[in-house]
C-alpha positions in Angstrom: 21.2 138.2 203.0 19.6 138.5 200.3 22.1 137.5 197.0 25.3 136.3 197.9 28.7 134.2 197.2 29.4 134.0 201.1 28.0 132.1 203.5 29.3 135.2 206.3 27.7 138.1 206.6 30.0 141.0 205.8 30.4 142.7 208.9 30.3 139.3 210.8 33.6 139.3 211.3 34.6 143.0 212.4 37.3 144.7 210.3 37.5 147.7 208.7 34.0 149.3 206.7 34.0 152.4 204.1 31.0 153.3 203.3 30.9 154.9 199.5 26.8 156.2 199.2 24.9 158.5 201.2 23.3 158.5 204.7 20.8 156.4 204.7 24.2 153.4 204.9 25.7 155.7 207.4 22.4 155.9 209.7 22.6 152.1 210.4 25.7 152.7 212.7 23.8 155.8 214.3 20.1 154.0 214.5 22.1 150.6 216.4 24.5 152.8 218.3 27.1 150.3 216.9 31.1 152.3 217.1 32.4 153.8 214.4 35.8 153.7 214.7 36.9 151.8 212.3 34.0 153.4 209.3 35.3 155.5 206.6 32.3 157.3 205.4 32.2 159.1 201.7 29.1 160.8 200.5 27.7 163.4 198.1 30.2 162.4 195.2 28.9 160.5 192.2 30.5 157.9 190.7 31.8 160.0 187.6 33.1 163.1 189.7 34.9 159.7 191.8 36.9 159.4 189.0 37.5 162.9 187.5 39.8 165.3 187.6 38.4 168.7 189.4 37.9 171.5 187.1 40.7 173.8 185.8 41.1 176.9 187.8 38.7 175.5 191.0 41.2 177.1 194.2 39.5 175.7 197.4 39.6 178.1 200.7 41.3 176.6 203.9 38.1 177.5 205.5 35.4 175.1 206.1 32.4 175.9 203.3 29.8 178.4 205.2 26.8 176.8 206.8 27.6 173.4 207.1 27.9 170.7 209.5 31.4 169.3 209.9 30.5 166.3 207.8 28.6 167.8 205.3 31.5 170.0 204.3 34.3 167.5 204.7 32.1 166.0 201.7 31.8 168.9 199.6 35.4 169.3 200.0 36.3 166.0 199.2 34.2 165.9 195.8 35.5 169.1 194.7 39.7 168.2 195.7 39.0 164.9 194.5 40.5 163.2 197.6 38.1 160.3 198.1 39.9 157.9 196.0 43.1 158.1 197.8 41.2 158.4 201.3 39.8 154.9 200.6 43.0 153.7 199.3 44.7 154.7 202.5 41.9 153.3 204.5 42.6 150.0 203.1 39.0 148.8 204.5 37.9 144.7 204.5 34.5 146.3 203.2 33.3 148.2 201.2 29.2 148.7 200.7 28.1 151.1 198.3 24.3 152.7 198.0 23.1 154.9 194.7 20.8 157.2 196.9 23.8 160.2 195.9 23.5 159.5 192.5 20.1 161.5 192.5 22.2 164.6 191.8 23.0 166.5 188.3 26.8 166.8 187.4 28.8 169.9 186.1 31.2 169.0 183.6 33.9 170.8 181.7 37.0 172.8 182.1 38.7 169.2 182.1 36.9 167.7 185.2 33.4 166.8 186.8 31.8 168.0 190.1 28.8 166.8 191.9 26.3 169.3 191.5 24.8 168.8 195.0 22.7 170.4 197.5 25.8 170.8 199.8 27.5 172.8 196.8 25.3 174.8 195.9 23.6 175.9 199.6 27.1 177.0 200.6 27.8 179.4 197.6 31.1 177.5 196.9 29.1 176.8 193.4 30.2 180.6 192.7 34.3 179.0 193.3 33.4 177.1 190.1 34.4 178.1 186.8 30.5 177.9 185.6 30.9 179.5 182.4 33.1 176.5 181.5 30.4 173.8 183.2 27.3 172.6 181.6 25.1 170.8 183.8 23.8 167.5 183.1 20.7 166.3 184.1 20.8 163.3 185.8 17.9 161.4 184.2 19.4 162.4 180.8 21.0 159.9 178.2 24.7 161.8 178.8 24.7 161.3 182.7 23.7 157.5 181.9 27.2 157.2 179.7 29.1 158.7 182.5 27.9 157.0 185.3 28.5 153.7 183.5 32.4 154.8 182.7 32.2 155.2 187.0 30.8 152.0 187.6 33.5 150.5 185.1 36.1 152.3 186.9 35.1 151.5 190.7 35.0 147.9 189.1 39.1 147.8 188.4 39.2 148.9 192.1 38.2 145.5 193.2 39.7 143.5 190.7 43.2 141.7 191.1 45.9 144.2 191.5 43.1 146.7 192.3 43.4 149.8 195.1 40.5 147.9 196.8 41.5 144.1 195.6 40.9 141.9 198.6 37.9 144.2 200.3 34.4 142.5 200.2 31.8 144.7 198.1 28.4 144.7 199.4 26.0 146.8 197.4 23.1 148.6 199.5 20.2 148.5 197.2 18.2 151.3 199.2 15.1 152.9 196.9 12.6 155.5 197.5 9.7 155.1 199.4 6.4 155.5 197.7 4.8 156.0 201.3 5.3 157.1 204.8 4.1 155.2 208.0 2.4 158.2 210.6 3.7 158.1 214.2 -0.3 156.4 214.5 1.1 153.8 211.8 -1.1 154.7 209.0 0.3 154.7 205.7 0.1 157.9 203.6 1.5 158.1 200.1 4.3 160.9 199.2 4.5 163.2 196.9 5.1 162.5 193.3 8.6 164.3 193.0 11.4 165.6 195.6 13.3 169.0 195.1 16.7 167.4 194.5 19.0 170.5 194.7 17.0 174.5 195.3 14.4 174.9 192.8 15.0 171.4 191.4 12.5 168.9 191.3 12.5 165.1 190.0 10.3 162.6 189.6 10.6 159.4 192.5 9.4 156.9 190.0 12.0 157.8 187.1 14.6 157.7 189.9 13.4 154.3 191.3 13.8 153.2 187.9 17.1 154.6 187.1 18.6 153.1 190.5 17.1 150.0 189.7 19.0 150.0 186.3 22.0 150.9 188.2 21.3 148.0 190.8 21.2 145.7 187.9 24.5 147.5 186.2 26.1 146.6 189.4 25.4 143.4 190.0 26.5 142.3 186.3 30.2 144.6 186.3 31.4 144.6 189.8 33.9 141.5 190.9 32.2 139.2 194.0 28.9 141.4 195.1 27.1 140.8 197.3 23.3 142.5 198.0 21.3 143.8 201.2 17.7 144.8 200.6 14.9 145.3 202.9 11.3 144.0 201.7 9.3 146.7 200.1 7.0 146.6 203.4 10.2 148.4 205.1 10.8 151.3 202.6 8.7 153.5 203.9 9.7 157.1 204.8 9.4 158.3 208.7 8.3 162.0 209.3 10.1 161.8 213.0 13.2 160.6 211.1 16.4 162.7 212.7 17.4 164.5 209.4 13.6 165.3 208.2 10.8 163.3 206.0 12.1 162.4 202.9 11.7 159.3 200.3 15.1 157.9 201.9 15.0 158.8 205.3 13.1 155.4 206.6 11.4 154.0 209.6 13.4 152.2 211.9 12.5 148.9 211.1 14.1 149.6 207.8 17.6 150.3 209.8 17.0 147.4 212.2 16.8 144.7 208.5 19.9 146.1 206.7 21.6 145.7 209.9 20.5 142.4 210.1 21.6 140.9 206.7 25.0 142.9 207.2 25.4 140.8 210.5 26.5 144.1 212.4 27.1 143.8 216.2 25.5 146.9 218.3 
């Protein structure tokens, strides 16, 4: 492992996992095959929608959001009804491991609460449930987002603490980046492109947000009670164009997987 207070990996010795980040935690359980029965898996809300109330007037329908998969939507739904907190509260899990690879996403804040503004949202035309003439969007390279996510991080650190929701649960922070390159199914190495589209018609720049998650990395590992840190080598974080869900910056080769799983100490 690669920074830790324990000489046991985390998932050593079984127990309950939640995973609060984004698939590229999740995808070590599919890319082993290891069960998931006992994984509680929260993605696509940023740490200061976590912790927010959801907008005034924001009515969600009983129907699944259009044109997504089953887990997708049970995301997007639990960002906007703000149900994750008391999902992992109920879960009461022995670990908790948390990645920033969500956190690439601008916020919409007013009308008393804060919502993810993610691709999920806005795809499904739930975006129009919103009121937006209330909601400013903040970008989230800009100074404001940087305020809020640090009241998040501040927050998720009282979860851990004595007397805390999560008090007791191990706290293992994924410190997944994006990769610069991709390794070709003939194993060359190609370099990506500069920037991603984050959300439709919304582009960002990969090296600002390799910097801004390695000042959240750094954020974490200074405020949160007992981390402890996985990290592949940077000769793993490379993307993989036959990855299941698509070539992307975070979508890696399996040897990436194979690492993370590794240091965890996960059983397939």
């Amino acid at each position: 492992m690669s920074r830790s207070s324990r000489l046991v990996p985390p998932l050593a010795g079984g127990g309950r996992v939640a995973i609060l980040g984004s698939c590229v935690t999740r995808d070590l359980w599919r890319m082993t095959g290891a069960p998931a029965d006992d994984l509680l898996y929260i993605s696509r809300t940023r740490l200061p929608s976590l912790f927010a109330a959801r907008p005034q007037g924001l009515v969600l329908p009983d129907a699944p959001p259009p044109g997504l998969r089953p887990n997708p939507a049970q995301a997007l739904r639990t960002d906007l009804a703000k149900t994750a907190l008391a999902r992992l509260a109920a879960f009461r899990p022995d670990v908790v491991i948390l990645d920033f690879i969500d956190e690439r996403f601008d916020l919409l804040v007013g009308a008393g609460g804060v919502v993810t503004a993610s691709w999920e949202l806005e795809t499904s035309g739930w975006d129009a449930l919103l009121p937006m003439d209330a909601l400013r969007r903040l970008d989230a390279l800009g100074d404001a987002d940087v305020t809020l996510w640090r009241r998040g991080l501040d927050a998720l650190a009282t979860l851990f603490a004595p007397g805390g929701a999560l008090s007791g649960a191990r706290v293992v922070l994924h410190e997944a980046a994006w990769a610069d390159a991709m390794r070709t199914p003939s194993g060359r190495i190609e370099p990506l492109d500069p920037d991603l589209e984050i959300t439709p018609g919304r582009r960002a720049s990969r090296a600002a947000h390799n910097a801004r998650l390695a000042r959240m990395h750094t954020a974490s590992r200074a405020v949160l009670p007992g981390l402890e840190v996985v990290k592949a080598p940077d000769s793993l974080i490379l993307s993989d164009p036959d990855h299941v869900w698509g070539l992307s910056p975070f979508h890696y080769i399996p040897d990436y997987y194979a690492e993370i799983w590794r240091q965890l100490g996960g059983r397939s």
